[in-house]
TITIBA-834941 format. One record per residue (C-alpha): y, z, x; residue in one letter. Coordinates in Angstrom, 2 decimals, always signed. Example, Ala and Ser with C-alpha at 12.3 -4.5 7.8 and 13.67 -1.06 7.14 Angstrom:
// residues 2
+---------+---------+---------+------+
:      yy :      zz :      xx : code :
+---------+---------+---------+------+
:   -4.50 :   +7.80 :  +12.30 :    a :
:   -1.06 :   +7.14 :  +13.67 :    s :
+---------+---------+---------+------+
END
This chain:
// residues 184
+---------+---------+---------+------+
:      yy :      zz :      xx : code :
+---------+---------+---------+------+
:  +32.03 :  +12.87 :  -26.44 :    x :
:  +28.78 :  +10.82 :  -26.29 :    x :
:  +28.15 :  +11.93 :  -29.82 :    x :
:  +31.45 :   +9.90 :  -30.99 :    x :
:  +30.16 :   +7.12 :  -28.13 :    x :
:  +26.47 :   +6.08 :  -29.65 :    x :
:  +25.55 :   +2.69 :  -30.51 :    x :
:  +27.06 :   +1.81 :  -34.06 :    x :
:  +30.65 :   +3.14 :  -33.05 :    x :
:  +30.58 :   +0.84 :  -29.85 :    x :
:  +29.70 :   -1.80 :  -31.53 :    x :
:  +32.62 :   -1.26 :  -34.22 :    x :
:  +34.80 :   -0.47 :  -31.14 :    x :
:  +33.66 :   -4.37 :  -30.03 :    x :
:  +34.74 :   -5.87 :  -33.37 :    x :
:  +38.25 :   -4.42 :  -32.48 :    x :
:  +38.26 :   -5.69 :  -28.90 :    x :
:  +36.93 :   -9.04 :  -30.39 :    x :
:  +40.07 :   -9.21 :  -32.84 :    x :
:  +42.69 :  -10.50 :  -30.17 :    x :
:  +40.06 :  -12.94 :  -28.71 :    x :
:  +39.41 :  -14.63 :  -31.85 :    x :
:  +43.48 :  -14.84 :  -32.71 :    x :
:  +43.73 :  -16.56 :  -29.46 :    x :
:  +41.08 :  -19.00 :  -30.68 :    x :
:  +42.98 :  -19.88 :  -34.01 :    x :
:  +46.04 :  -20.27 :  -32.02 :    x :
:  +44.72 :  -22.60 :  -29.48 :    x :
:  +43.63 :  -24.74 :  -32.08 :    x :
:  +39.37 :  -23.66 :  -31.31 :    x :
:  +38.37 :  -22.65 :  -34.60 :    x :
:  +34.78 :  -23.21 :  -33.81 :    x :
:  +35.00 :  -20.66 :  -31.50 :    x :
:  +37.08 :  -18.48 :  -33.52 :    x :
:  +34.65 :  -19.27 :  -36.45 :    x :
:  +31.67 :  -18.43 :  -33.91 :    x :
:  +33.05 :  -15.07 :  -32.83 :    x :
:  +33.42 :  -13.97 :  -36.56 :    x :
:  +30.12 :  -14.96 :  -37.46 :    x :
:  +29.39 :  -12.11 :  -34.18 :    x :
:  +31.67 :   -9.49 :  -35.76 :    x :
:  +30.01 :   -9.81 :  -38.84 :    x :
:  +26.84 :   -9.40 :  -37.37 :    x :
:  +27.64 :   -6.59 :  -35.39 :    x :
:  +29.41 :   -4.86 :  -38.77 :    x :
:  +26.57 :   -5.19 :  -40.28 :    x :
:  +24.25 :   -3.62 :  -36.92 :    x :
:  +26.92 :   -0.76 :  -36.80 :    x :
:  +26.33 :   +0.70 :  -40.12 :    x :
:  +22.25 :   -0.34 :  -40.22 :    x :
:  +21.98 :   +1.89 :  -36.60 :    x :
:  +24.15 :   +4.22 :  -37.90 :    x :
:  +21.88 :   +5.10 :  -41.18 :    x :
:  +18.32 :   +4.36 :  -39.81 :    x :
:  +18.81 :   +6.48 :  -36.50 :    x :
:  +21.35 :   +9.35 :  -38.42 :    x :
:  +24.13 :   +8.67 :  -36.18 :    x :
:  +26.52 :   +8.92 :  -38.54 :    x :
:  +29.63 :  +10.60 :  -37.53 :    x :
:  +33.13 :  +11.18 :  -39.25 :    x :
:  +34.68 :   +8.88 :  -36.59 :    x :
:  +32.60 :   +5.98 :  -37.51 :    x :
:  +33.26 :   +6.16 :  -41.48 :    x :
:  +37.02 :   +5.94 :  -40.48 :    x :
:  +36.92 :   +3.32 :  -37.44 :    x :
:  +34.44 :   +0.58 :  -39.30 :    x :
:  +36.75 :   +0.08 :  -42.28 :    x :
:  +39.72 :   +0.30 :  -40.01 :    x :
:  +38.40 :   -2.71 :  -37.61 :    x :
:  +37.68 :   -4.78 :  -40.65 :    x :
:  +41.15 :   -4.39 :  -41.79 :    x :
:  +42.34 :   -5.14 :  -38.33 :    x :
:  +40.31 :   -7.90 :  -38.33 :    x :
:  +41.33 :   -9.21 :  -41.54 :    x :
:  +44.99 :   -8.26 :  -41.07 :    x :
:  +45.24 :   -9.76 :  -38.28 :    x :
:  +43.36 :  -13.21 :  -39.06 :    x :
:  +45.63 :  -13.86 :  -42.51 :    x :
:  +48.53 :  -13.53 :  -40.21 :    x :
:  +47.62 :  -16.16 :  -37.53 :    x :
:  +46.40 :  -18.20 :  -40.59 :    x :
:  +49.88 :  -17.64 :  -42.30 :    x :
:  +51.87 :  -18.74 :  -39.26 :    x :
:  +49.66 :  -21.81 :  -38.58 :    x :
:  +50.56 :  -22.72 :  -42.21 :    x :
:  +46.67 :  -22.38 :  -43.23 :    x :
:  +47.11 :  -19.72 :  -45.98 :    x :
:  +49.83 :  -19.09 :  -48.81 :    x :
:  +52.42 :  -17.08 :  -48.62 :    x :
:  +51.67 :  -15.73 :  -52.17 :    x :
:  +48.35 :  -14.91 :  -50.96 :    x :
:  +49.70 :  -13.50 :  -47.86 :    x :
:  +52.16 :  -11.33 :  -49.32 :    x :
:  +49.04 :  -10.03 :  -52.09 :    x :
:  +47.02 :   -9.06 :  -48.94 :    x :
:  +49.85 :   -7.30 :  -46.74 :    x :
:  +51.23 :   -5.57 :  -49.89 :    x :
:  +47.55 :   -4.46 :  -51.15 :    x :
:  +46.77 :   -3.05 :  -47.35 :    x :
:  +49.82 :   -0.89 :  -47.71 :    x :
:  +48.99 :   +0.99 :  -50.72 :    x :
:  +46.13 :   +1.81 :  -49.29 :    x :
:  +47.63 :   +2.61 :  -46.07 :    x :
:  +50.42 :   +4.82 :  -47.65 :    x :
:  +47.98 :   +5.76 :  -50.64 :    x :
:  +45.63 :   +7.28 :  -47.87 :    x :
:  +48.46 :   +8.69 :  -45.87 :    x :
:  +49.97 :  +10.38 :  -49.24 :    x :
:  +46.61 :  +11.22 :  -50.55 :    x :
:  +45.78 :  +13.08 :  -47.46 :    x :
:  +48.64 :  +14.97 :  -47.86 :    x :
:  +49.16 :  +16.31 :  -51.42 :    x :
:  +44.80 :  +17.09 :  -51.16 :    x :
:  +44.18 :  +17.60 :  -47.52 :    x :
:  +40.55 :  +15.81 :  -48.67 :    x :
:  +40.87 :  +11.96 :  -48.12 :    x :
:  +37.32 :   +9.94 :  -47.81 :    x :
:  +36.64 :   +7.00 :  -47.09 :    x :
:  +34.98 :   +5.57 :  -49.51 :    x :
:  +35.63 :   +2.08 :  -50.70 :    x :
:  +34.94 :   +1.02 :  -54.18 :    x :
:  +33.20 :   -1.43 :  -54.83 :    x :
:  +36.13 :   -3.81 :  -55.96 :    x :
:  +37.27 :   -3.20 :  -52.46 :    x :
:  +33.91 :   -4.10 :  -50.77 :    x :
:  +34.01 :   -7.20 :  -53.00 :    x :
:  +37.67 :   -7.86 :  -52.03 :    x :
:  +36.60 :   -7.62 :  -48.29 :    x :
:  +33.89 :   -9.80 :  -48.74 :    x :
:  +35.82 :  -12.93 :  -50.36 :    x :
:  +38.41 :  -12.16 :  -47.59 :    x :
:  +36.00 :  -12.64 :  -44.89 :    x :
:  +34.71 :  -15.74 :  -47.12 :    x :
:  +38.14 :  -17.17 :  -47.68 :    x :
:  +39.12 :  -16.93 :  -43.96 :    x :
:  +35.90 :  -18.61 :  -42.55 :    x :
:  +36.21 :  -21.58 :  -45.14 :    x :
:  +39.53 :  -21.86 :  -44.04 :    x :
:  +38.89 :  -21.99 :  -39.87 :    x :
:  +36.03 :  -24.64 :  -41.00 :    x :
:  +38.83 :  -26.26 :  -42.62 :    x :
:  +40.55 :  -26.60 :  -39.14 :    x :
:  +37.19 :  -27.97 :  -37.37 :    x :
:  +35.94 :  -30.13 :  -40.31 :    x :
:  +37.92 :  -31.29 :  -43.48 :    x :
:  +36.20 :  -29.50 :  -46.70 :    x :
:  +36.76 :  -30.11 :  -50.34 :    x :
:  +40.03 :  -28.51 :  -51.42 :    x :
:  +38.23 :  -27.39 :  -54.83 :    x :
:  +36.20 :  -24.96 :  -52.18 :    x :
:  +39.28 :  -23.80 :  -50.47 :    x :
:  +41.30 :  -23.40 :  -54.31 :    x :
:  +38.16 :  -21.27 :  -55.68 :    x :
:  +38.54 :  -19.16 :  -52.39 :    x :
:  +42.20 :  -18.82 :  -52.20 :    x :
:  +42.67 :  -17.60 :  -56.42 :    x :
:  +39.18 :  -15.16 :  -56.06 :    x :
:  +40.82 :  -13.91 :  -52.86 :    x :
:  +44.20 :  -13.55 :  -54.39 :    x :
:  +42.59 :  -12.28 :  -57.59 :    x :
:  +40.44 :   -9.61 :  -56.45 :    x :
:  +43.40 :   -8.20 :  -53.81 :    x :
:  +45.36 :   -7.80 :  -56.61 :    x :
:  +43.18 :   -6.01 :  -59.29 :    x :
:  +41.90 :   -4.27 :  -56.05 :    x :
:  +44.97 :   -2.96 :  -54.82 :    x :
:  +45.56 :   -1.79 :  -58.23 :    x :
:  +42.27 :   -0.10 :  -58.60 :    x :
:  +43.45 :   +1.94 :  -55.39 :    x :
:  +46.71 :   +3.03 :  -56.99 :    x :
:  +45.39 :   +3.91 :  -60.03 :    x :
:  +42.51 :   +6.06 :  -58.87 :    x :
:  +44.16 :   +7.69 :  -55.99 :    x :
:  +47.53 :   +8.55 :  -58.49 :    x :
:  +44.54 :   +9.93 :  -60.90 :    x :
:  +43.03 :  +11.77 :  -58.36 :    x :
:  +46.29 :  +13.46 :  -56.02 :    x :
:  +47.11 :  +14.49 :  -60.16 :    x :
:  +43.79 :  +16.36 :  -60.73 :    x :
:  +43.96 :  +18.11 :  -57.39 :    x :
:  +47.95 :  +19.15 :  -58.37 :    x :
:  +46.74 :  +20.58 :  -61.88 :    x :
:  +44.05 :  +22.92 :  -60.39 :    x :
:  +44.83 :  +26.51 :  -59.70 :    x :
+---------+---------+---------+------+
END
């Protein structure tokens, strides 16, 4: 048990716990706090996985739990942000449908191979990363007014690379659940 409890997985376990906090933040109308308590998850996702490799603390748990908090994160900001009105609901729907193909992709995947990784491409780390981009311009947008050209550029590379992204997971895990069927 203190194996699966070392440093970089309680520090992913505090990006999850910070999740709810920083929802609460958007909804009470703080987003300096809720953009301040990002900029801390960030940090600390970026710790987690530095600790993990320099001191070999790597463990199965933690290459499952870090991408999971990130998506729990993320999930969970683009729907506070698309109930406040602060994010498209064509861009919503591209980042809730996207999340489950890989969701049910991973679940299915699993299944027909019994040998799901986790290992994201890097069209998904780039997807993650304008995310994360997209939804700190936009809680700056609720502290301090910035150009709508910045927040346009966001929104269509956000909605952009979710799409191609999501796609990218379909096709490669349909390719790869194939192979796995074909060999004796």
């Amino acid at each position: 048990m203190q194996h699966l409890l070392n440093v970089p997985n309680i520090l992913t376990l505090a990006r999850i716990i910070m999740t709810p906090i920083i929802v609460y933040m958007v909804l009470s109308n703080q987003p300096w706090l809720a953009l301040a308590l990002m900029l801390i998850a960030g940090i600390t996702d970026m710790l987690d996985g530095a600790i993990a490799r320099y001191f070999n603390m790597r463990t199965t748990v933690g290459a499952y739990l870090d991408p999971l908090a990130d998506k729990i994160m993320l999930i969970s900001l683009f729907v506070t942000l698309f109930i406040v009105g602060q994010v498209p609901l064509f861009v919503f729907l591209a980042i809730i449908f996207r999340d489950l193909i890989i969701i049910l992709g991973a679940i299915t995947y699993e299944i027909v191979t019994r040998q799901l990784t986790m290992q994201p491409s890097l069209i998904s780390k780039a997807t993650t990363f304008i995310q994360i981009i997209y939804v700190a311009l936009l809680l700056l947008n609720m502290a301090i007014v910035i150009p709508v050209i910045l927040l346009q550029v966001a929104m269509w590379l956000t909605f952009s690379l979710t799409c191609a992204s999501g796609l990218h997971y379909l096709i490669s895990w349909t390719s790869k659940a194939s192979k796995q069927e074909t060999k004796p």
